[in-house]
C-alpha positions in Angstrom: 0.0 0.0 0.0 1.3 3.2 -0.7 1.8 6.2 1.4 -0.7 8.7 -0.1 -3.0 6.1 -0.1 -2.9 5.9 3.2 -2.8 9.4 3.8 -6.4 9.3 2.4 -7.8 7.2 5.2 -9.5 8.4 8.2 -8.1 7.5 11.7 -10.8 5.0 12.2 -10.2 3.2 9.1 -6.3 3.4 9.9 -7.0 1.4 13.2 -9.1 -0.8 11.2 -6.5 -1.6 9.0 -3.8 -1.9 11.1 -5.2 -4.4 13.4 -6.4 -6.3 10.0 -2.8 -6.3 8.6 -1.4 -7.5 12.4 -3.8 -10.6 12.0 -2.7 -11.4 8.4 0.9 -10.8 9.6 0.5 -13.4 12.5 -1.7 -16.1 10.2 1.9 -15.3 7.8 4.2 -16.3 10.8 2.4 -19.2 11.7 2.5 -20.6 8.1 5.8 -19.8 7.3 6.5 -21.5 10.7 4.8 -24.7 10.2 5.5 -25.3 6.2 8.3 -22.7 4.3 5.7 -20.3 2.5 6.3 -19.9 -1.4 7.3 -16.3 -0.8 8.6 -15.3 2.2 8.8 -11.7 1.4 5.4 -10.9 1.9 6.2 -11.0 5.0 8.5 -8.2 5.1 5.9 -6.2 2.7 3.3 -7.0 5.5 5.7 -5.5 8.5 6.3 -2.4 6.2 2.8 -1.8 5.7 2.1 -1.9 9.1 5.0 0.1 10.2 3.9 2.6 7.5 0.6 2.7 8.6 1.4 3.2 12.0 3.7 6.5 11.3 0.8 8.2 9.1 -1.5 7.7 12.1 0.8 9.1 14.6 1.4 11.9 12.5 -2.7 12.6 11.9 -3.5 11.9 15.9 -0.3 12.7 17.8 -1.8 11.8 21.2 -1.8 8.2 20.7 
């Protein structure tokens, strides 16, 4: 996902997402943990996302 569209996303829907992509991220882990997953990167794409997602909604609502 890409920074501006993120940047379009309400603080709500940023919470949303985040704890959407967290989920995914763990169901990821747990694959990759039980069976090598075909590509393991996604995993790092996830953990970006989320990382990204989490500055942009720092920056919109500082007091979190």
């Amino acid at each position: 996902m890409k920074s501006a569209e993120i940047k379009d996303l309400s603080v709500k829907e940023l919470q949303e997402r985040i704890d959407v992509e967290k989920a995914q991220l763990s169901k990821l882990k747990l694959q990759h943990g039980v069976s090598p997953i075909e590509n393991p990167s996604i995993i790092k794409k996830s953990r970006r996302d989320i990382a990204r997602m989490l500055t942009i909604l720092r920056q919109k609502n500082p007091k979190c």
